[in-house]
ZAMARGU-4260 file (C-alpha; in steps of 0.2 Angstrom, whole numbers, plus 5000, padded with zeros to 4 digits):
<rodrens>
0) 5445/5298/5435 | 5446/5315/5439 | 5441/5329/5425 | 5451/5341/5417 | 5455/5357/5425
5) 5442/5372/5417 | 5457/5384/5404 | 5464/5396/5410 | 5451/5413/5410 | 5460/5423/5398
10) 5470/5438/5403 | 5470/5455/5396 | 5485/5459/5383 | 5484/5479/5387 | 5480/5481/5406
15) 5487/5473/5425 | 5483/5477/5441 | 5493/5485/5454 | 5489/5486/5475 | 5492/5494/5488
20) 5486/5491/5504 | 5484/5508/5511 | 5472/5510/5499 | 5458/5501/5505 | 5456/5511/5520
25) 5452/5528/5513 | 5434/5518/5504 | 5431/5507/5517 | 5431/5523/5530 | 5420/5530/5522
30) 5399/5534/5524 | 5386/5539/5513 | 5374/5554/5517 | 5362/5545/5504 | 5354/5559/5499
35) 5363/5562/5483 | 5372/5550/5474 | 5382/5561/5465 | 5389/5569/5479 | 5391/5557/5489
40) 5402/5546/5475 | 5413/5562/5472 | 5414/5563/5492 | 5421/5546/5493 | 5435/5548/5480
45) 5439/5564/5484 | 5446/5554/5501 | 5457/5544/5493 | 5464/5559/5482 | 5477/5562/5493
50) 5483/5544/5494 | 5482/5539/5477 | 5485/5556/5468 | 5473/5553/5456 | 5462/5565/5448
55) 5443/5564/5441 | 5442/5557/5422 | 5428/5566/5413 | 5410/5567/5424 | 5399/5560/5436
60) 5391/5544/5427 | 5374/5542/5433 | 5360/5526/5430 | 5344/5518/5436 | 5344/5498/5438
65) 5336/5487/5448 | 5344/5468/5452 | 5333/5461/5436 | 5339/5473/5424 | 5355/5470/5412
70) 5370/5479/5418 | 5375/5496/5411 | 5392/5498/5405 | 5402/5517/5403 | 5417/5518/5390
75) 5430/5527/5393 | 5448/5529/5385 | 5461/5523/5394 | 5478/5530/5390 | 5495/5520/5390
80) 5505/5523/5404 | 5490/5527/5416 | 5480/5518/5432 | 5463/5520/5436 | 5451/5516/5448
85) 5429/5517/5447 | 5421/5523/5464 | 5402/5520/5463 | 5389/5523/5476 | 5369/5517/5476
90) 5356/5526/5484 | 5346/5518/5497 | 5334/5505/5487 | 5351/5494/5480 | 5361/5483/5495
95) 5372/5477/5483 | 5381/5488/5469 | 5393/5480/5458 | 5405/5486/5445 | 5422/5481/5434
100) 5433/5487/5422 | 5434/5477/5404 | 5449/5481/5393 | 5443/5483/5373 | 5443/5464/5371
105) 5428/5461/5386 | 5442/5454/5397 | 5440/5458/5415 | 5455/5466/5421 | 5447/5472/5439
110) 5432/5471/5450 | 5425/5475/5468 | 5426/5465/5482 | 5413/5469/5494 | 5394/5465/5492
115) 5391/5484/5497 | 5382/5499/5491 | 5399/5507/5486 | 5411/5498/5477 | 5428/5503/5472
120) 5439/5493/5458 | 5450/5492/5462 | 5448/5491/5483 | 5467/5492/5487 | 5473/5495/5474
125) 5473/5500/5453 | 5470/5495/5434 | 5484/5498/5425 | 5487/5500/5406 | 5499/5499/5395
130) 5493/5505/5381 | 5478/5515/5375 | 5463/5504/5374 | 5443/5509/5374 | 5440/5501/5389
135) 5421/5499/5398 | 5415/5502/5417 | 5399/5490/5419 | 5389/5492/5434 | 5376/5478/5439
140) 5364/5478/5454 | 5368/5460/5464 | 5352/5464/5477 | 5338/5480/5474 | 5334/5494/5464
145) 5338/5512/5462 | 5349/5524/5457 | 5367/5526/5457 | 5384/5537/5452 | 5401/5531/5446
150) 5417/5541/5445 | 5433/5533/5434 | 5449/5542/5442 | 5467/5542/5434 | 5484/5547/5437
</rodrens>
């Protein structure tokens, strides 16, 4: 006999995803200076400002973690209404930066794609929500160590 299909993963009640192919190309065009992750982060977002007419939420986020550590998560307050996307760039020592979004009840609701030193959730596209919620940015190191920078963007 064959075994039962794993349940469904659970889906979030406040947030959805939306995409947009042209998207992905202003992130995927886009190369680090690796000197400063900070700048480099807000450097890569700002080049998709112009296509996705979103603005910076709050400030630079900023962490140290190697591949063995726990990952690190960021609240922020997602507002009803509004999209966002989390840009994130490593410095030299991590191969592998990953991040995703969580709504309030630890439910995924968006990830990255690429096993890269700057991931972007979404890649093409954005996590939408339709109401408020206290929703979380974890960042984990897949391969490395080192030091990194987030941005959460929203329309």
């Amino acid at each position: 006999p064959t075994p039962p299909p794993p349940p469904p993963a659970p889906t979030s009640t406040v947030a959805t995803t939306k995409t947009d192919a042209a998207w992905a190309g202003c992130h995927q065009s886009f190369k680090a200076k690796r000197k400063d992750v900070s700048n480099d982060v807000a450097a890569m977002a700002q080049g998709c400002a112009a296509l996705t007419k979103m603005k910076l939420l709050g400030k630079t986020l900023t962490g140290k973690q190697a591949d063995q550590d726990p990952p690190q998560s960021f609240p922020f307050d997602a507002k009803a209404n509004h999209c966002y996307r989390a840009y994130a760039q490593a410095s030299d020592g991590i191969k592998d930066l990953d991040i995703v979004v969580k709504d309030s009840a630890s439910i995924v609701v968006g990830q990255d794609s690429t096993d890269d030193p700057s991931p972007v959730v979404m890649e093409d596209g954005a996590v939408c929500f339709s109401k408020d919620d206290k929703a979380i940015v974890v960042v984990s190191v897949g391969m490395g160590k080192g030091s990194y920078a987030v941005q959460i963007w929203s329309n």
